[in-house]
Residue, then its C-alpha position, 0 to 999 in steps of 0.5 A: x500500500x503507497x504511504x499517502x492512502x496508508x498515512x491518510x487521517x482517519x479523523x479531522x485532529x489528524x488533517x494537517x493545516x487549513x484549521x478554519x476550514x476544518x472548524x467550519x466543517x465540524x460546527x455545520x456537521x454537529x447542527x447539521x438540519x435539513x436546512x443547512x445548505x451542502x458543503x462545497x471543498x473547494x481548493x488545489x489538488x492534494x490540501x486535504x479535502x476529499x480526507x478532511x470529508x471522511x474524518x468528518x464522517x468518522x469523527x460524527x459516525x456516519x455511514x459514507x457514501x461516495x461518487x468519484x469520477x472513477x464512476x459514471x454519474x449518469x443522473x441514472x446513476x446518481x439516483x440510484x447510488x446517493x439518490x436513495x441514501x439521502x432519503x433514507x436511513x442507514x442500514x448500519x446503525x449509523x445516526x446518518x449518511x454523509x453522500x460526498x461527491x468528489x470532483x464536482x467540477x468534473x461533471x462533463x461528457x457522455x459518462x456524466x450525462x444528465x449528473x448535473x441536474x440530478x445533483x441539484x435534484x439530489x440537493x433539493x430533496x435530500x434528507x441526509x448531509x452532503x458535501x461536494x469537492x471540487x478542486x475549481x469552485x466556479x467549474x461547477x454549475x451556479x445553481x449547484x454553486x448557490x445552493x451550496x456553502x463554500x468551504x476554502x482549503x488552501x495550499x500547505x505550508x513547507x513547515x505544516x508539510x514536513x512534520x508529517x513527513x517526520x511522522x512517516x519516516x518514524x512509523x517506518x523506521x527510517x532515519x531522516x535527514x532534516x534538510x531532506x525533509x524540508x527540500x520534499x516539503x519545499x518541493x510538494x508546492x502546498x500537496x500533502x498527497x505529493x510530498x507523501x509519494x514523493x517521500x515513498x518514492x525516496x525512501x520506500x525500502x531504505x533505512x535511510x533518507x538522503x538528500x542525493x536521493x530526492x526526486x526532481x521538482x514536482x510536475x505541475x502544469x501552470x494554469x491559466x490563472x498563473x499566464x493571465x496574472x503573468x502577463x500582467x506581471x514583470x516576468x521575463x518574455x521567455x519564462x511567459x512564453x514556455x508558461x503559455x506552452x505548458x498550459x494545457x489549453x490550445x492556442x485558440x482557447x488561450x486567446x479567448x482567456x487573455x481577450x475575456x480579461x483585457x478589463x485589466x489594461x486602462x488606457x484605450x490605446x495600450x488596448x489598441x495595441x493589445x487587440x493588435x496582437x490578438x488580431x494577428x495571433x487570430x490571423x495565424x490560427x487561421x493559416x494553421x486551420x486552413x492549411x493543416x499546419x500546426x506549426x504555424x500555432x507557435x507563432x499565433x501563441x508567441x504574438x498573444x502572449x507576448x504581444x499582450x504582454x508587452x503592453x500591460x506594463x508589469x502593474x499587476x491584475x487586480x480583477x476577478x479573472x474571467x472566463x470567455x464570455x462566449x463559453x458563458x453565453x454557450x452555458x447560459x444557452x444549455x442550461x435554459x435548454x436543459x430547463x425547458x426539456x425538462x418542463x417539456x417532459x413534466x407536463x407532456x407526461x401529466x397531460x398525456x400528450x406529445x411534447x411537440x404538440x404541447x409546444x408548438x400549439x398549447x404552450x401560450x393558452x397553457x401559460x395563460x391558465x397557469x399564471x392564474x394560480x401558479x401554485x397549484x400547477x406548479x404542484x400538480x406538474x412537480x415544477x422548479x422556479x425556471x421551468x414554472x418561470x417558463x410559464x409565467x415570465x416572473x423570475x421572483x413570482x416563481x421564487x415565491x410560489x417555491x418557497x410557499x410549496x417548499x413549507x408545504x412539504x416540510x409541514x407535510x413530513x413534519x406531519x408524517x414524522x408525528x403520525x409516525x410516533x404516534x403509531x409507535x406508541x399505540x404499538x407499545x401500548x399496555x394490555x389494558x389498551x390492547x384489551x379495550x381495541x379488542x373489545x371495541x373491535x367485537x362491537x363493530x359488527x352492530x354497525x358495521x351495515x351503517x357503516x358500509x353504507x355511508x363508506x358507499x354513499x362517499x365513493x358514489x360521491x367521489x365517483x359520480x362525475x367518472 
């Protein structure tokens, strides 16, 4: 077994660093109520927030259930899996079950079809707690976003690092060097998960840790958020351009970045300068697609980079970075898809009629009808906010009648729960009870024609109009 899933901590004393983080985690588990909203983790790789998820777990006894993207989340799947764990209790004894989602972020592709909306189906109606990880918080959905609480897990520092290291070295029996150690920690870059493998990949099988023994630098691509704050930065052209070549983006998404956060250069004409270079970075993609020859990408990415670059003038970004506003546009327009799909589906299937008919001829008289009382067909139909807005084409209208039907269902299951212990009651009763229930039992049959026959004169009535 590697050292970073043999070592990983079992409770949230053990988790190195990110104490706030940890501390928010655990007063929202202790007065956890299903009016607390989910948690997102959200931070870089390795900080601790897929291990602090299930610390948590065992520190309140919780059974775990948990989707990773080793597994499909089809909405099938999510269903099937957390979807019948958070309505229902745990087989183990547990007080409850913890459902984490881990790289939440990562909800794309054919294998995830439809997991995005079964997440948010899933946050609506569960009644267990739930915790989604994410290493990109804004990757994931807004609506998954806004009904969830951020939780921020930031990068370690060498010295949180490196007495956890020591901890390993000493469990293994393996003598330490102490600059060794702070070389691996240094190294690890803020990732407990790297500078454990790393520490494995040195040590594992010696009784002794040397320095001449230690890996490389650890491997880690920049980001785009690392190119956009350097061109704006003061470093030199070379290191930005082998930056722009180690993101893993293509030229073309590369461009549509740096021209989303031109909102960082003021003056109009540095701007002019700075659109320039885009243009002929644009007109090089253009020779690379028409021509078939992907050298030419070299030179569209060298333009963009140090073109922009050149002209920021070192003063630094001091806005939100961006990201393209076409890929906005484009999600804007897939999800306003995806909700009237599954209105689309909702009423066809309650009116028994074709989605293409309902659309194409009865959706203006059916809006009509139902922004008379949006209430009881938003019921009747099961409908959200932005499919009932639909409809009715009042955003705060329909985040009301939401609410009203949401109290309505919390009434309603506060209702069940009373019922629920009253029944357990009345099974627990004593003899004398039990005797009294038989005895009024033994009575019945006096009245029980009555009976029949004003349970008969109901159904009539209830049935007459079929």
């Amino acid at each position: 077994m590697d050292w970073a899933e043999k070592y990983r901590p079992a409770h949230l004393d053990e988790v190195v660093g990110n104490s706030t983080a940890l501390r928010q985690m655990l007063e929202w588990a202790k007065t956890w109520s299903r009016d607390k909203k989910p948690l997102i983790l959200y931070g870089k790789p390795g900080t601790g927030k897929t291990s602090s998820a299930h610390a948590l777990g065992n520190d309140m006894r919780w059974e775990i259930i948990e989707l990773n993207a080793s597994d499909q989340r089809t909405k099938a799947v999510i269903e099937r899996v957390a979807g019948s764990g958070s309505t229902t209790g745990s087989l183990t004894g547990a007080a409850r079950r913890l459902i984490i989602i881990d790289e939440a972020d990562n909800l794309h592709g054919t294998a995830d079809r439809g997991g995005a909306r079964a997440i948010i189906e899933l946050l609506k109606s569960s009644r267990q707690p739930i915790i989604l990880i994410a290493n990109d918080l804004y990757a994931i959905p807004g609506e998954i976003r806004a009904r969830c609480e951020g939780v921020q897990f930031k990068a370690l520092q060498a010295r949180s690092i490196a007495p956890r290291l020591k901890y390993i070295c000493a469990a293994e029996k393996i003598s330490c060097n102490e600059t060794a150690i702070r070389h691996i920690a240094e190294t690890a870059r803020g990732d407990m998960r790297a500078a454990v493998n790393m520490l494995y990949a040195s040590a594992a099988g010696k009784e002794k840790l040397e320095e001449d023994i230690l890996p490389s630098q650890k491997d880690e691509r920049s980001s785009i958020f690392d190119l956009i704050l350097a061109l704006y930065g003061k470093m030199p052209a070379d290191s930005i351009l082998s930056m722009a070549y180690e993101v893993d983006e293509t030229p073309e998404t590369l461009m549509q970045w740096i021209e989303a956060n031109l909102t960082g250069i003021d003056d109009v004409d540095v701007l002019d300068r700075a659109y320039l270079s885009l243009s002929r970075a644009d007109e090089f993609l253009g020779f690379t697609y028409r021509q078939q020859y992907h050298t030419l990408w070299r030179y569209a990415t060298a333009l963009m980079v140090l073109g922009v670059g050149s002209v920021t003038g070192g003063k630094g970004f001091h806005a939100r970075i961006s990201a393209p506003e076409r890929w906005m546009r484009m999600s804007s327009y897939q999800k306003q898809k995806a909700v009237r799909s599954s209105m689309l589906r909702k009423v066809s299937s309650s009116l028994h009629m074709p989605q293409r008919t309902l659309l194409e001829t009865y959706m203006s008289p059916l809006g009509m009808v139902i922004d008379r009382d949006p209430l009881t067909y938003a019921r009747d139909f099961s409908l959200d906010a932005e499919e009932l807005d639909l409809f009715i084409h009042d955003r705060k209208r329909a985040v009301s009648v939401m609410k009203i039907l949401a109290a309505e269902e919390k009434e309603k299951e506060t209702r069940k729960e009373k019922e629920s212990g009253i029944r357990k009651k009345r099974v627990g009763g004593d003899a004398a009870g039990q005797k009294e229930l038989l005895t009024q039992e033994k009575e019945l049959p006096d009245k029980e024609g009555g009976t029949e026959k004003a349970s008969g004169m109901d159904q009539k009535t209830l049935f007459g109009g079929f």
